[in-house]
KEKE-3310 file (N, C-alpha, C; in steps of 0.2 Angstrom, whole numbers, plus 5000, padded with zeros to 4 digits):
npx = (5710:5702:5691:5685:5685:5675:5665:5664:5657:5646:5640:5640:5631:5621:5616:5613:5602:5594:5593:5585:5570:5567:5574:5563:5554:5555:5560:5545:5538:5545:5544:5529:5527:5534:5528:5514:5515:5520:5508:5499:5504:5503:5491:5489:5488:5500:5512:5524:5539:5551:5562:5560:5553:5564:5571:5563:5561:5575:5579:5570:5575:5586:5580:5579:5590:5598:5592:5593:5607:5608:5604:5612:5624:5620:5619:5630:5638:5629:5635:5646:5649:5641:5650:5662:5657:5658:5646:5636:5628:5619:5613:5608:5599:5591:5583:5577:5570:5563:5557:5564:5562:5563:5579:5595:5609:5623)
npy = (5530:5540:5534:5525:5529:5535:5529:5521:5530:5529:5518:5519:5529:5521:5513:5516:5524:5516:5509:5518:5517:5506:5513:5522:5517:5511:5522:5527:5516:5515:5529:5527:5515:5522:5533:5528:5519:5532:5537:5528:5525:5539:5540:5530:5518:5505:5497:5493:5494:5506:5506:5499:5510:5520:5511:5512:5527:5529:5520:5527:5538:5535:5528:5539:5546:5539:5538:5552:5551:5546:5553:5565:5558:5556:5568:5574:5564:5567:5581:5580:5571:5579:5590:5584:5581:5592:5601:5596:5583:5589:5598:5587:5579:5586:5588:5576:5574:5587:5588:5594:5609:5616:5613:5621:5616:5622)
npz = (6047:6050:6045:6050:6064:6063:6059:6070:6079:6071:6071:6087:6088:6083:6090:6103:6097:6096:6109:6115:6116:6124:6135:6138:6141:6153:6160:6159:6169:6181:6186:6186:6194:6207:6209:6212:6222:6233:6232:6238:6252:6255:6256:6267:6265:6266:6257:6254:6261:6271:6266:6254:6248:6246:6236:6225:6222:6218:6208:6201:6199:6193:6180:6175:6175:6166:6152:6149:6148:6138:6129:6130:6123:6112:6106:6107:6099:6085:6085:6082:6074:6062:6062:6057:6045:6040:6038:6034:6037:6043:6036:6029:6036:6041:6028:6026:6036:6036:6022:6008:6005:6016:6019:6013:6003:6006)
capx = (5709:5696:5685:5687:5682:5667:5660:5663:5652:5638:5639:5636:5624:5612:5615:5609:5595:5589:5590:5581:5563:5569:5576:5560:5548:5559:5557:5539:5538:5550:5539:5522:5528:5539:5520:5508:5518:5519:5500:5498:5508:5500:5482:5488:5487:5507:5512:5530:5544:5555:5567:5558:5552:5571:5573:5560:5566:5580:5577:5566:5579:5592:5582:5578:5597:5602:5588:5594:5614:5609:5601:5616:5629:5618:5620:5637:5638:5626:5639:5655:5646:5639:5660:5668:5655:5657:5640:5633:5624:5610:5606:5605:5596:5584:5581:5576:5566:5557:5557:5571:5563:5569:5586:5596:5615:5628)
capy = (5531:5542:5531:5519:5535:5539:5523:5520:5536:5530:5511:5519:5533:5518:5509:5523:5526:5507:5510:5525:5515:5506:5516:5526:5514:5511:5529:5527:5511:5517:5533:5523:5514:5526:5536:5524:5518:5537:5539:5522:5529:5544:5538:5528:5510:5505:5491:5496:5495:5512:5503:5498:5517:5521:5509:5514:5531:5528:5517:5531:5544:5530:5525:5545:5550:5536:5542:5559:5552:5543:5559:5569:5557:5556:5576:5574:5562:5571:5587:5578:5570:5586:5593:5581:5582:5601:5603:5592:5581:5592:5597:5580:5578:5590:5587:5570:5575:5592:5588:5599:5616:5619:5617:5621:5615:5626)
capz = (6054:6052:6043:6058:6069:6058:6059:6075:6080:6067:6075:6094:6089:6082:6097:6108:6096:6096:6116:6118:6120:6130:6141:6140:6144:6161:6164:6161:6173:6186:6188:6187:6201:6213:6210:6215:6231:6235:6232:6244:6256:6258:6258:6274:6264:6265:6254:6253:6268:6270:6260:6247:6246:6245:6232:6221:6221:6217:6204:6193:6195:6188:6173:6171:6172:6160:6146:6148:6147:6130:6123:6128:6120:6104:6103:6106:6091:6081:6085:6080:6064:6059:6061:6054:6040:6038:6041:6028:6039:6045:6028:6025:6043:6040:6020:6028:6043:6034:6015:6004:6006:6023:6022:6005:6005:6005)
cpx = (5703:5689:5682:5682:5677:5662:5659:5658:5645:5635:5635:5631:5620:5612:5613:5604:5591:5587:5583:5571:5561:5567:5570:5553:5552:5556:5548:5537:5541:5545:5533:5523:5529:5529:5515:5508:5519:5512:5498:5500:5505:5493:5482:5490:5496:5507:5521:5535:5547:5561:5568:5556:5559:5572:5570:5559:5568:5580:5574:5571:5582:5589:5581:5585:5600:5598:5592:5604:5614:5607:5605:5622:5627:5618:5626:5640:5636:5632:5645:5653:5646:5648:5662:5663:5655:5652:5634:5630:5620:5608:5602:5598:5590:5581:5575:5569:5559:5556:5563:5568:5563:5577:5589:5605:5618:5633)
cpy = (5535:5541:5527:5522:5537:5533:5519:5523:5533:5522:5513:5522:5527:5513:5512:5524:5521:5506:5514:5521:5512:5508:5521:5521:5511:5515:5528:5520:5513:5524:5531:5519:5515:5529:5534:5521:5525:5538:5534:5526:5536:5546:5534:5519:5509:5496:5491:5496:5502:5509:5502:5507:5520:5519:5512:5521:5533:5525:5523:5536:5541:5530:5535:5548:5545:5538:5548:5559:5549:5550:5563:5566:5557:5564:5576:5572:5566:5577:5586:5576:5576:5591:5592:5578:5590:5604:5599:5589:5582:5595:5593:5577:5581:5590:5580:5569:5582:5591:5596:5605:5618:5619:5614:5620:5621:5626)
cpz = (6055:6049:6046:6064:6066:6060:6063:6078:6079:6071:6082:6092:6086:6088:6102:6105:6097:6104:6120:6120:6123:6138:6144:6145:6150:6165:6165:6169:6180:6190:6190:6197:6207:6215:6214:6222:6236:6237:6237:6251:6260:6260:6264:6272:6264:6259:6254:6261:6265:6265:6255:6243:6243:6238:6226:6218:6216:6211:6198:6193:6193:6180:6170:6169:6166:6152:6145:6146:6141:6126:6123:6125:6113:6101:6102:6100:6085:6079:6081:6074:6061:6058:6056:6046:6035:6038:6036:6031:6042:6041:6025:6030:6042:6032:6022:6031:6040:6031:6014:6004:6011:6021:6012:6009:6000:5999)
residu = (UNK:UNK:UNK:UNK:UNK:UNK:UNK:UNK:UNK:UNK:UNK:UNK:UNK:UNK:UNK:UNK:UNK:UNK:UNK:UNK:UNK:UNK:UNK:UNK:UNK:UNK:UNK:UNK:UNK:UNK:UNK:UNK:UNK:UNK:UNK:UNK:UNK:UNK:UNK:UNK:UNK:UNK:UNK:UNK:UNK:UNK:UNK:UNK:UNK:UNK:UNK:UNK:UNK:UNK:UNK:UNK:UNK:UNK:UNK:UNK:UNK:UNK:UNK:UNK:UNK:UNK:UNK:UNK:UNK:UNK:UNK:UNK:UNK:UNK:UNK:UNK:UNK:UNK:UNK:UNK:UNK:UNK:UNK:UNK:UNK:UNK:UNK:UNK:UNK:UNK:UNK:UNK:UNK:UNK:UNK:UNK:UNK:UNK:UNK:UNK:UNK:UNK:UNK:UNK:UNK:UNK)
# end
């Protein structure tokens, strides 16, 4: 069972990281957009109905809370692996990520 739930974890956490550029380039495009109809807007040139302002919005905080609720599920992963590894996978994380003279295992 807890091999089940190990690899459950490892399964989502790479589907949230395979997301994440995605999801970023949303964020960037959402932002890009909302900004430029705001800059229109205020220079007097309207391109946009009140609705469409709304929507667009609405729209950049969407894609920005869902980037920010895959980073905090992949902590959350990250935290439960690193548990139910005894701490063993961010020596391994960080032996990875800095070279072996940052972090020495326990």
């Amino acid at each position: 069972m807890a091999e089940s739930s190990a690899h459950q974890r490892e399964q989502r956490r790479e589907e949230l990281a395979e997301s994440l550029p995605a999801l970023s380039q949303k964020r960037v495009d959402t932002y890009r957009l909302n900004s430029d109809a705001l800059a229109r807007n205020r220079s007097g040139v309207t391109h946009h109905s009140p609705q469409a302002m709304v929507r667009l919005e609405e729209d950049e905080v969407g894609a920005d809370a869902a980037i920010r609720d895959a980073q905090r599920e992949l902590r959350q992963l990250d935290a439960e692996m690193d548990s139910a590894s005894g701490g063993r996978l961010a020596g391994r994380v960080g032996r990875a990520v800095f070279g072996r003279s940052h972090y020495i295992d326990a």
